[in-house]
Structure formats: C-alpha cells, structure tokens
C-alpha positions as CSV (number, residue, x, y, z in Angstrom):
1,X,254.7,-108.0,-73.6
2,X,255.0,-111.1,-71.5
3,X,256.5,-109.2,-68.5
4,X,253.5,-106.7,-68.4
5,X,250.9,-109.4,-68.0
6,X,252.6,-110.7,-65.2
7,X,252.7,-107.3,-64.0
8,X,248.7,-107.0,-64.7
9,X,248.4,-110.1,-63.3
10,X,250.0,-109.7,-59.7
11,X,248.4,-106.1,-60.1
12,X,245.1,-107.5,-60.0
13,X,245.9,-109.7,-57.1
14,X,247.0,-107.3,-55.1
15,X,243.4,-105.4,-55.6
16,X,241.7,-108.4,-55.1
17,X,243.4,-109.2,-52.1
18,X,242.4,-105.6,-51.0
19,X,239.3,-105.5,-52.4
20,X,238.8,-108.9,-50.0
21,X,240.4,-107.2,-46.7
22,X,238.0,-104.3,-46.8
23,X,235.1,-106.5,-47.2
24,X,235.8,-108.5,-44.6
25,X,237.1,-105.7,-42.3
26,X,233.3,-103.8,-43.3
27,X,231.6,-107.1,-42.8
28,X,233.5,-107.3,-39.3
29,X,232.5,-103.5,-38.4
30,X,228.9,-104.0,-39.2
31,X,228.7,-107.2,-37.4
32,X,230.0,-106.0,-34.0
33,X,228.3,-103.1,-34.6
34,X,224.7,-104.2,-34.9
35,X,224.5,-107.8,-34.3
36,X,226.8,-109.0,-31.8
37,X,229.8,-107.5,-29.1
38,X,231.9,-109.0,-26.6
39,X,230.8,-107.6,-23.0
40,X,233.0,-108.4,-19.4
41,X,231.5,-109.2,-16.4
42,X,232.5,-106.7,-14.0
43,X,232.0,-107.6,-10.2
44,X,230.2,-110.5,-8.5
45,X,226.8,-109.6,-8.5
46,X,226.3,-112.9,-10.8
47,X,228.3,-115.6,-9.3
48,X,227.9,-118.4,-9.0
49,X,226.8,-118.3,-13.0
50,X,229.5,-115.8,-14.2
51,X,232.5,-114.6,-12.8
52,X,234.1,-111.5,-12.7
53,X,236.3,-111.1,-15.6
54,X,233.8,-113.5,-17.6
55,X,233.8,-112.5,-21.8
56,X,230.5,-112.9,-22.7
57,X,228.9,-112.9,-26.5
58,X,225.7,-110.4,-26.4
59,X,222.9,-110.4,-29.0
60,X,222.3,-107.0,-29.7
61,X,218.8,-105.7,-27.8
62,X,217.0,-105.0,-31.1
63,X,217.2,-108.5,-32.0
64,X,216.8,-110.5,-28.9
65,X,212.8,-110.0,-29.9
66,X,210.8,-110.8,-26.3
67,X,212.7,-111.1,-22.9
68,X,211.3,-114.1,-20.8
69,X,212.6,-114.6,-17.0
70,X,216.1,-116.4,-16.3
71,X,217.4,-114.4,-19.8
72,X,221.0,-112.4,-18.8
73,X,220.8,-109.2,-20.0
74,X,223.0,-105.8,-19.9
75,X,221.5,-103.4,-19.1
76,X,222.6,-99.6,-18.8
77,X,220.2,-96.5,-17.6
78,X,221.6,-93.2,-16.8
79,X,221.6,-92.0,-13.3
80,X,222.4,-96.1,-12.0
81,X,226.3,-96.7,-11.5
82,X,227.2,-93.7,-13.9
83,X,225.4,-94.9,-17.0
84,X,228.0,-97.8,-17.1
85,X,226.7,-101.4,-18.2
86,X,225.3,-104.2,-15.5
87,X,224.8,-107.8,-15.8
88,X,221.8,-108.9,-14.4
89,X,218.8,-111.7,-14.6
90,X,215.4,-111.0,-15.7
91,X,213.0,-112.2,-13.1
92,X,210.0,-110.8,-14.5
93,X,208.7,-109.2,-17.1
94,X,205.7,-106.2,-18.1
95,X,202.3,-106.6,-16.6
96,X,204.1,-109.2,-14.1
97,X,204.2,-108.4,-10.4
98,X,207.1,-108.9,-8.3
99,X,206.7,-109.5,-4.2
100,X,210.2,-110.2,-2.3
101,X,209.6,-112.2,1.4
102,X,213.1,-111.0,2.7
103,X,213.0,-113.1,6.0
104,X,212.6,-116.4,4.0
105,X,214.4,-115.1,1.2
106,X,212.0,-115.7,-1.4
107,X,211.0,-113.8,-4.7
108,X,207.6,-114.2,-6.0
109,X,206.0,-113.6,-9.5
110,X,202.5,-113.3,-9.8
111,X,202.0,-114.8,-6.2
112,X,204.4,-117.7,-7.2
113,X,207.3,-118.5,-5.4
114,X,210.2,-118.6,-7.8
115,X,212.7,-122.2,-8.1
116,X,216.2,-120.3,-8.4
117,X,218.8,-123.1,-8.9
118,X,221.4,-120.1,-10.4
119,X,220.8,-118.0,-7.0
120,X,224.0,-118.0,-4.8
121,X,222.4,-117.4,-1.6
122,X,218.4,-116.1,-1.2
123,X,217.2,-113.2,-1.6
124,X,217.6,-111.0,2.4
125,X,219.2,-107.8,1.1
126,X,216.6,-104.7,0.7
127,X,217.5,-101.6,-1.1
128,X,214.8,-99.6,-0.8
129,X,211.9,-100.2,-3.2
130,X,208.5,-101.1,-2.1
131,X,206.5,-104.3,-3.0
132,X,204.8,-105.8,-4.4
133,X,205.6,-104.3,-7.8
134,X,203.7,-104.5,-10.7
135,X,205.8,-103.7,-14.4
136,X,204.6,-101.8,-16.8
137,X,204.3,-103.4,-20.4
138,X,207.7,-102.6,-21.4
139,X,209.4,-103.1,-18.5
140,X,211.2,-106.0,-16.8
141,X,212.8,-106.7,-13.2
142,X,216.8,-107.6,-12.5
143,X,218.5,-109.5,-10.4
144,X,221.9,-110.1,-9.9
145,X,221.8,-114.2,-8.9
146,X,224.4,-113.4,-5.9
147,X,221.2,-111.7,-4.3
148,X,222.6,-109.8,-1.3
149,X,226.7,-108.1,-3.4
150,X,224.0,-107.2,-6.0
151,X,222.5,-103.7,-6.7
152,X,219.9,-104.3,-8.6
153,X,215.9,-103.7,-9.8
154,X,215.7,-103.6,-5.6
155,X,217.8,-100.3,-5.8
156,X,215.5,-97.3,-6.0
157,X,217.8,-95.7,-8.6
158,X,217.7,-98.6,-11.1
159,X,213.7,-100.1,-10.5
160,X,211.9,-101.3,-13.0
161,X,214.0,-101.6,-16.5
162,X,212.2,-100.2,-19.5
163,X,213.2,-102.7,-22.1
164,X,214.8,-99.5,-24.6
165,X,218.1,-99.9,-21.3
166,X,218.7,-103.1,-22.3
167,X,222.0,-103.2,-24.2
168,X,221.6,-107.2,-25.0
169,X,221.3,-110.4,-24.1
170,X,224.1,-113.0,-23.1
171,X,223.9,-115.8,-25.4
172,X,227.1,-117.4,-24.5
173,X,230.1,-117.4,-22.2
174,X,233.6,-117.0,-25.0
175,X,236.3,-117.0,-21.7
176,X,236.0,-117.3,-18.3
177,X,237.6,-114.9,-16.0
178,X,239.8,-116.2,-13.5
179,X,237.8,-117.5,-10.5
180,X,238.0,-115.9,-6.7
181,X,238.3,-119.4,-5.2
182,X,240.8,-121.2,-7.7
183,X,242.4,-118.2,-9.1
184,X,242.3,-119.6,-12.4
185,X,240.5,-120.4,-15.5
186,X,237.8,-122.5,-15.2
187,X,237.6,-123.7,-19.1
188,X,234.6,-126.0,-18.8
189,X,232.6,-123.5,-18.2
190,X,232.6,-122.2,-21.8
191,X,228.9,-122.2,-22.9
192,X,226.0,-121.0,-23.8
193,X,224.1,-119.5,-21.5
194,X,220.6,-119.2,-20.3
C-alpha cells in the first residue's frame, strides 16, 4: 500500500514536471514566434552603430505600432537582395518628403536638413532614384547609416518601404559581432538601441 503511493507520488511528478516542460517549451514557441526573434546583422551597411555579426532582439512589426525616424528596422521585400532581410534606419516616414544634396552629403526631410550623429560618413553615393520624394501614407524611407556600402531606399529596386515589409524593429543589441577593426568583441556595446 505504502510502496504504491510512493509510486503515485513520483508518478505525478514526473507529469508535472512534463506537464511544466511543454508549457514552457509552448510559451517559448509562441513567444519567438509572434512577439520577439533574434536577427544578425549581415554586412556593413550600419556601422558604425552595428556590426556585422551583431545579434539583435526585434519586436515583431505588428506590435512596434507607429515607426518614427532614427527606428532600426528589418525589412524584407521580394525582388531586393532575393527577398532576404536588411537592416536599415528609417529616415522618414508617409506623407514625408525626402531630398538628398549628394555634393554636400546631406539628406533633407520636409526641406530640413537632417543632424545624423549615427551616420559613418555623409550621404555622396546615388543609386538611382529621383528626388525629391514624397511617401505615401504607409510608407517609410531606409538608410543604411554607413551611407555610401549601403543599398538602400536610394536603390531603385528597394524605394519607398510599405510598412507591411517591415519584419521588426531592433529594440536591443543581445551580442556584438566581432568588430573589423579589433577583431573582437566589443561587450560594452550591449544595449538598447534607438
């Protein structure tokens, strides 16, 4: 009698031990699933902010509510670098207009000349679209912040984002990648970004 209650009883903790892994392992799935994900940097079309290699924590798009310039964002639109996901800045947002002076190396919003402190180097390289351009309502305009390694909203085949290709925003930098210069780690810059 004794010996089956203490069978009972490790019986039960072993399906309550289960009954606690799948939970979790459901709670995990739905959570990386429709809130949050872990996205790479791939390239240097963002340094100096990120790094190629970066791990970055993105708030899935449905959530992020409205974008407002200087938010990172991936984005992903078929037909622009095979469909694959880009990091990028938004610079401006629907019923904004966008000018780019290339000899000075200055972007514009709305006839204002932007303060960039992120940028690595201003803005020279075209790619082919024409401005001024003004976005549509649910549209904004990316920028990769090292301005002339970055294809970007200037590239003909990306433009104008409608805000249904963004993917998320960055929210915060979880490991750096190693950096060109050092070839290492840089762990102080962990944080959260934007």
């Amino acid at each position: 009698m004794e010996t089956e209650k203490k069978t009972e009883a490790v019986d039960r903790g072993w399906y309550e031990y289960l009954q606690l892994l799948v939970t979790v392992v459901v709670a995990l799935v739905l959570l990386f699933s429709f809130v949050i994900r872990f996205v790479s940097v791939d390239g240097i079309s963002m340094q100096n902010t990120l790094q190629h290699g970066d791990r970055m924590l993105v708030l899935n798009g449905w959530l992020c509510g409205d974008y407002e310039r200087g938010d990172i964002v991936i984005a992903a639109k078929h037909g622009f670098e095979n469909g694959s996901p880009v990091v990028k800045r938004v610079i401006a947002v629907g019923g904004q207009t966008v000018d780019i002076d290339f000899p000075a190396g200055i972007v514009y919003v709305d006839g204002v000349p932007l303060e960039e402190p992120y940028i690595k180097e201003a803005t020279h390289l075209r790619e082919g679209m024409q401005f001024p351009l003004t976005l549509q309502e649910d549209e904004l305009f990316l920028l990769g912040d090292n301005r002339n390694e970055s294809k970007d909203s200037r590239h003909p085949d990306l433009g104008a984002v409608k805000e249904g290709n963004i993917i998320g925003r960055a929210v915060f930098l979880v490991l750096p990648g190693k950096t060109e210069e050092l070839g290492k780690r840089e762990w102080n810059r962990i944080s959260a970004l934007n």
